[in-house]
N, C-alpha and C positions, 0 to 999 in steps of 0.2 A: 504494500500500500504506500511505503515511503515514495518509493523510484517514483508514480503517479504524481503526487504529489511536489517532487521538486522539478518533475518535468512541467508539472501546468506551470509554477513558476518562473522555469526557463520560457513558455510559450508567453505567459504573459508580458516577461519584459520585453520579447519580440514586438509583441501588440503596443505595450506602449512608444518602442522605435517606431516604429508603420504610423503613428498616431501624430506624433512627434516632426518625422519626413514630412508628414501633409502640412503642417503650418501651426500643430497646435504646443500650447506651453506643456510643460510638464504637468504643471499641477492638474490644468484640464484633461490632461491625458490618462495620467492613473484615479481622476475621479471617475471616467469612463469605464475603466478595470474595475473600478471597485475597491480599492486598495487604497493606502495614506502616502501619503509622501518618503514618511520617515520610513515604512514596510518597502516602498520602490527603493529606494536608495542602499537599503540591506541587502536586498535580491540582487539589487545589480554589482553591490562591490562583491559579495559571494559567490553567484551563478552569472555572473555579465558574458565571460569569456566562453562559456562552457555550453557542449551540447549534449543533448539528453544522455549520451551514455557516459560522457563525462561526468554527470551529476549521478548516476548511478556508481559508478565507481568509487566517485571522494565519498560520498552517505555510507558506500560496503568498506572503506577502510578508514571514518572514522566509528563505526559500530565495531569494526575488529579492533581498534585501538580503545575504545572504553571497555572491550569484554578482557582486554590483557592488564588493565590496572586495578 
């Protein structure tokens, strides 16, 4: 259920570029989404670079790194 979950993330910061390209601010773009400003800005210094299997990898090694300490 995780993988889902940081993959809609990854799609929605997409959405908010695509939103963004057209002419609108930020703020009006992730009000769109549905999301705060301060939630866009997390997702994107976290998952900005990264594509879905990317985000499934870093979430499977840090759940191996919490189950080792």
């Amino acid at each position: 259920m995780a993988r889902e979950r940081h993959t809609a993330e990854v799609a929605t910061l997409r959405q908010v570029d695509v939103l963004m390209a057209r002419g609108r601010q930020v703020g009006d773009a992730v009000r769109t989404i549905g999301v705060t400003e301060v939630t866009y800005y997390r997702w994107r210094n976290e998952y900005g670079g990264l594509r879905g299997d990317r985000v499934k990898r870093l979430k499977e090694l840090e759940t191996e790194n919490a189950d080792g300490q």
